[in-house]
C-alpha positions as CSV (number, residue, x, y, z in Angstrom):
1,X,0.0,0.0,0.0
2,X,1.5,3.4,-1.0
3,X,2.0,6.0,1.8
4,X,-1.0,8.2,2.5
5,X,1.4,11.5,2.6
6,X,4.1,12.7,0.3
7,X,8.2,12.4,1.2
8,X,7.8,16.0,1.0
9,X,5.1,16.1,2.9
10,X,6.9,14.2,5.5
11,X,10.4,16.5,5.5
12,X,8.3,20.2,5.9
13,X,7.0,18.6,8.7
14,X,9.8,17.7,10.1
15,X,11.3,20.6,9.5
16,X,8.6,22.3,11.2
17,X,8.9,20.8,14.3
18,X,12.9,21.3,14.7
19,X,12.4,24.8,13.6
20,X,9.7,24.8,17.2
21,X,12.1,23.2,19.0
22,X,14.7,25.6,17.4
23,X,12.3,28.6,18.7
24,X,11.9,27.6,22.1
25,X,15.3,26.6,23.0
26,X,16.3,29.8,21.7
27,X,13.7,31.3,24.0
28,X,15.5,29.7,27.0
29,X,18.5,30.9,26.1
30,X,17.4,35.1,25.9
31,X,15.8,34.3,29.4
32,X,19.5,32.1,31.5
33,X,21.1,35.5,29.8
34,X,18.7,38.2,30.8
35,X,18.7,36.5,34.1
36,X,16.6,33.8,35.7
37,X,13.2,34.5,36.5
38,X,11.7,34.8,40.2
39,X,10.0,31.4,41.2
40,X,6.3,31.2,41.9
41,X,5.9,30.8,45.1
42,X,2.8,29.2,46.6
43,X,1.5,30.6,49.6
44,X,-1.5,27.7,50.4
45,X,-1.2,24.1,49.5
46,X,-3.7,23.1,47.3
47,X,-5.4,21.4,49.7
48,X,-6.2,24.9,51.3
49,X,-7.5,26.4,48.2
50,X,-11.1,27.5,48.4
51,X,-13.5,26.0,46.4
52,X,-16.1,28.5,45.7
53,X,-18.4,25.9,43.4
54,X,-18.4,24.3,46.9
55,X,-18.7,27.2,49.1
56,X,-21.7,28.0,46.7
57,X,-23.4,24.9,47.0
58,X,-23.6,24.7,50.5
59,X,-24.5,28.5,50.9
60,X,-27.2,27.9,48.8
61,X,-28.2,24.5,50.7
62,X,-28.3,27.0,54.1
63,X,-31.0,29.3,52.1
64,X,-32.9,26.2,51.3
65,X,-33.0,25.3,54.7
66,X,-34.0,28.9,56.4
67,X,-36.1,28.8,53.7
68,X,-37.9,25.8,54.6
69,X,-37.7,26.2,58.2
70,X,-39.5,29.9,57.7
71,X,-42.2,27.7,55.9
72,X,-42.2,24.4,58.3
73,X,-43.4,27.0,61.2
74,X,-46.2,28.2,59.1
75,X,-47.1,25.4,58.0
76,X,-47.2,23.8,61.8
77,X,-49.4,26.6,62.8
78,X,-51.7,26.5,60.5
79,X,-52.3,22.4,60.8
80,X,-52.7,23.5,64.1
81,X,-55.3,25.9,63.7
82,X,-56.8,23.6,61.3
83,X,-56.8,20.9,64.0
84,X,-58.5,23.4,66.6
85,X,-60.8,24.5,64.1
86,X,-61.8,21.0,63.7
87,X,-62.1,20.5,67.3
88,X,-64.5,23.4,67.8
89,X,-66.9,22.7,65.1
90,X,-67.2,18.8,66.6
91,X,-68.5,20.7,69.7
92,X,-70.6,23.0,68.0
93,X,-72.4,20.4,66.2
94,X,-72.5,18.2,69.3
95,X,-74.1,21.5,71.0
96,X,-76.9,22.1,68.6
97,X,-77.9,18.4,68.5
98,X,-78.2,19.1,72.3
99,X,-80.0,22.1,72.1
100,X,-82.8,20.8,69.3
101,X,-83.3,17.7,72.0
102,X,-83.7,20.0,75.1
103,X,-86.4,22.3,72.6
104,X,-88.1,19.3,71.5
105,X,-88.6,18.0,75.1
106,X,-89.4,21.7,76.3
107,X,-91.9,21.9,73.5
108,X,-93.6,18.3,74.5
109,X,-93.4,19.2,78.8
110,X,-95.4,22.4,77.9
111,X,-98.4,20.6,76.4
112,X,-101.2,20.3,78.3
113,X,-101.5,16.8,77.5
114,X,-98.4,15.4,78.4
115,X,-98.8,17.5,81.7
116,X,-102.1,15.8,82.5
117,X,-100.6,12.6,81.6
118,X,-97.5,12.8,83.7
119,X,-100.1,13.9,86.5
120,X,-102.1,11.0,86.0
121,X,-99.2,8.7,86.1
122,X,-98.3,10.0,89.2
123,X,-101.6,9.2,91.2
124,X,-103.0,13.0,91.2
125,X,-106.4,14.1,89.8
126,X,-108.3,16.7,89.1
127,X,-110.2,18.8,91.9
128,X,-113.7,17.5,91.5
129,X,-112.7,14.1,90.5
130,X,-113.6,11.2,92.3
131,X,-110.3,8.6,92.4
132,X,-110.4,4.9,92.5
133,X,-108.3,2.0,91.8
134,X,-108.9,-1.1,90.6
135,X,-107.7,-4.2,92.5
136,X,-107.3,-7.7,91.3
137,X,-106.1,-6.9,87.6
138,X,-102.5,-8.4,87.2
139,X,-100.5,-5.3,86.6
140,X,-98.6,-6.1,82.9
């Protein structure tokens, strides 16, 4: 199989890499005679760096959880409320059914009838009447 690239081809590249390798050792060169260069030095290890993708996830995580807590308290209070709420209108139903018994039974102890035949159960009669009782009936 022939070669994909030229000789040619193969010799300007060539030539192009030694003439970067050229470059930069010349670079080196102009900098030992101009002097050497200050070091960097490193003040914090990396392992002191801050991480602010970090720092910003977690500040945001503390919003999220002010935030919630703001709305947990609300939230409480008004199941709370809801719960009282609840509470009350079991009573106030419980009350009314109460009160429609006690008016019923007021209505039916005012009626002449029932008052004459409470009276009568009682043993009383009316002025005028004459009473008996009948003996000798086996009472039921």
């Amino acid at each position: 199989m022939p070669p994909a690239r030229s000789t040619s081809a193969r010799t300007s590249a060539a030539r192009t890499s030694a003439a970067r390798a050229a470059a930069t050792a010349e670079r080196r060169r102009e900098r030992t005679q101009r002097g050497r260069r200050p070091q960097r030095v490193r003040l914090r290890s990396p392992h002191l760096r801050v991480r602010w993708e970090r720092v910003g996830r977690i500040g945001l995580l503390l919003v999220l959880a002010v935030v919630i807590g703001l709305y947990a308290d609300h939230a409480i209070s008004y199941l709370t409320a809801r719960s009282q709420s609840n509470h009350q209108h079991a009573i106030v139903t419980n009350l009314r059914r109460q009160n429609a018994y006690f008016e019923r039974r007021e209505r039916s102890l005012n009626d002449l009838s029932t008052i004459l035949a409470q009276a009568r159960t009682l043993g009383m009669v009316r002025p005028g009447e004459q009473p008996y009782a009948i003996v000798g009936q086996p009472s039921h």
